[in-house]
N, C-alpha and C positions, 0 to 999 in steps of 0.2 A: 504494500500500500504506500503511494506516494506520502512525502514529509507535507504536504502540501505549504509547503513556503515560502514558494514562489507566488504563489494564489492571491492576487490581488487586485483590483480593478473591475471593472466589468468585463462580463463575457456575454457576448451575444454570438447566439449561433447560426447559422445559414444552412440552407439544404435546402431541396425537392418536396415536394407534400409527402409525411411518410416517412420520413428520412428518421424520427426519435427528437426532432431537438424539443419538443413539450417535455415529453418521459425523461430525458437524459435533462432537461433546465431544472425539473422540479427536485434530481435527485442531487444537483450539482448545486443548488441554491440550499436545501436541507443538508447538507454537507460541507456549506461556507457559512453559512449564517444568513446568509443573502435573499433580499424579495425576489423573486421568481415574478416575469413580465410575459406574456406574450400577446404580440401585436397585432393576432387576429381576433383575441380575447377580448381587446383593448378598444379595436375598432367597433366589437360588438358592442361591450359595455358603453360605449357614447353613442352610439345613433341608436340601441335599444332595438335592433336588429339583428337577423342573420348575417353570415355572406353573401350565404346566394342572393337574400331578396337585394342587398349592396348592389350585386354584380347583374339582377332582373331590372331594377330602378335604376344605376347609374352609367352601369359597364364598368368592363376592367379598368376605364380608365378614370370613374368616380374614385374607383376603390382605392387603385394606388394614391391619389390625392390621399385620399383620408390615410391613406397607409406612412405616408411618408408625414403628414403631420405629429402621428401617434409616433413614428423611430425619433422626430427632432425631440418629440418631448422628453420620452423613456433616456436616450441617448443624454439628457439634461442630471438623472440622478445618478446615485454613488452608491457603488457595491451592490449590483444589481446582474443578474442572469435575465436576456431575451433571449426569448424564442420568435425567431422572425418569421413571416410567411416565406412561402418558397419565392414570390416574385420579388421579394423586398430590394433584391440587390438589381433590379433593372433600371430604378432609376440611382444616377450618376450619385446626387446628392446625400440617397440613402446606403449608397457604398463610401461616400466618403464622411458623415456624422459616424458609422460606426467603425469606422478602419481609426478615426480620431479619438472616440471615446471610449473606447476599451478593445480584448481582445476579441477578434473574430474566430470563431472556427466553423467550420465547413466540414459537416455530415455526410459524407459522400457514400453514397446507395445507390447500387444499379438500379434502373429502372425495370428492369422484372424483377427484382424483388420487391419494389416498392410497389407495385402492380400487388404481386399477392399480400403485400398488408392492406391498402387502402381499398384494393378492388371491391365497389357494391357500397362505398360510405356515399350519401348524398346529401354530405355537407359539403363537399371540393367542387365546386361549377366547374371548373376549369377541366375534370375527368366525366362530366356525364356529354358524354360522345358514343359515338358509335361504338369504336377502336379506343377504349382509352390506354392499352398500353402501347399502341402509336402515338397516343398523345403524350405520354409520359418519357417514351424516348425524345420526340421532337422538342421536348421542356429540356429534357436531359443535355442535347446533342445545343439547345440555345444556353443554355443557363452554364453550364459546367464552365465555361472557362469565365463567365462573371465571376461564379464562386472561388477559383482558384486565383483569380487575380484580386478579390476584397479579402484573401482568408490569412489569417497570420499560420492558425495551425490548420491542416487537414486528417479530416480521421477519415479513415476509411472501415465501415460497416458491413459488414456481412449478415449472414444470419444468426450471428452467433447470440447467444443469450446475452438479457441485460444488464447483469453485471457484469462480464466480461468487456460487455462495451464498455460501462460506464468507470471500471477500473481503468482502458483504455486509453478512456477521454483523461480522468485525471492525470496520469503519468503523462499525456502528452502536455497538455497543462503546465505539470512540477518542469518537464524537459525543457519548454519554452522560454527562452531568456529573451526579450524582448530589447531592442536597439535605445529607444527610447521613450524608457517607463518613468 
């Protein structure tokens, strides 16, 4: 088990829908002391709404509006775990508040795996398609090199159980010396 001593600052995570960063923020906040955020959560709790109905009334592109106001605010407190939606790092702005205000890390899950976690939840607009593990590669094959280019650490995910992830994630964490903390 890491010393965890390095462990300081915010972490906000990135990924694909599916990817753990809810389940791995909650266990990673319970295990710093830290509030645990997440910014689909966040959007609901202010418009008093789902996503989908967001994404029926506004479009993708109401949402990310509202999406990036909730990363500038969350991105504003101290000693804090977000879990971000999967498209948070499309726009510019909300790659660079959280590359600035703490560590990023990037959940990285093939998209057939992430297909059989999520497949048949209809709370994701973005997968109720025909083909949604077409759709999840095309997220995948658009998104991956966003993620790797906002991520400080990258984990890479498999099926494996979760606390082997989340010991994982720690140790990547502790290993992490960051340039300028």
């Amino acid at each position: 088990m890491p010393t965890m001593k390095n462990m300081v600052g915010n972490f906000f995570l990135i990924g694909l829908m599916g990817a753990g960063k809810t389940t791995l923020g909650h266990q990673l906040a319970d295990t710093l002391g830290y509030s645990f955020h997440d910014s689909d959560q966040e959007i609901c709790e202010r418009t008093g709404v789902s996503i989908p109905t967001i994404f029926e009334r506004e479009g993708e592109q109401g949402f990310r509006l509202r999406e990036a106001t909730v990363i500038r605010d969350l991105c504003q407190l101290n000693n804090i775990i977000l879990a971000t939606g999967g498209g948070a790092v499309l726009r510019e702005e909300n790659q660079q508040c959280l590359k600035q205000s703490g560590t990023v890390i990037y959940l990285h899950v093939q998209p057939e795996t992430l297909f059989e976690r999520i497949r048949g939840d209809q709370n994701r607009p973005l997968i109720q398609v025909e083909d949604p593990l077409q759709k999840l590669q095309n997220l995948y094959t658009q998104r991956d090199p966003i993620y790797r280019r906002t991520a400080h650490i990258i984990l890479d995910i498999e099926l494996s159980g979760s606390l082997k992830t989340f010991n994982q994630l720690l140790e990547s964490i502790e290993n992490y010396a960051p340039v300028n903390r």
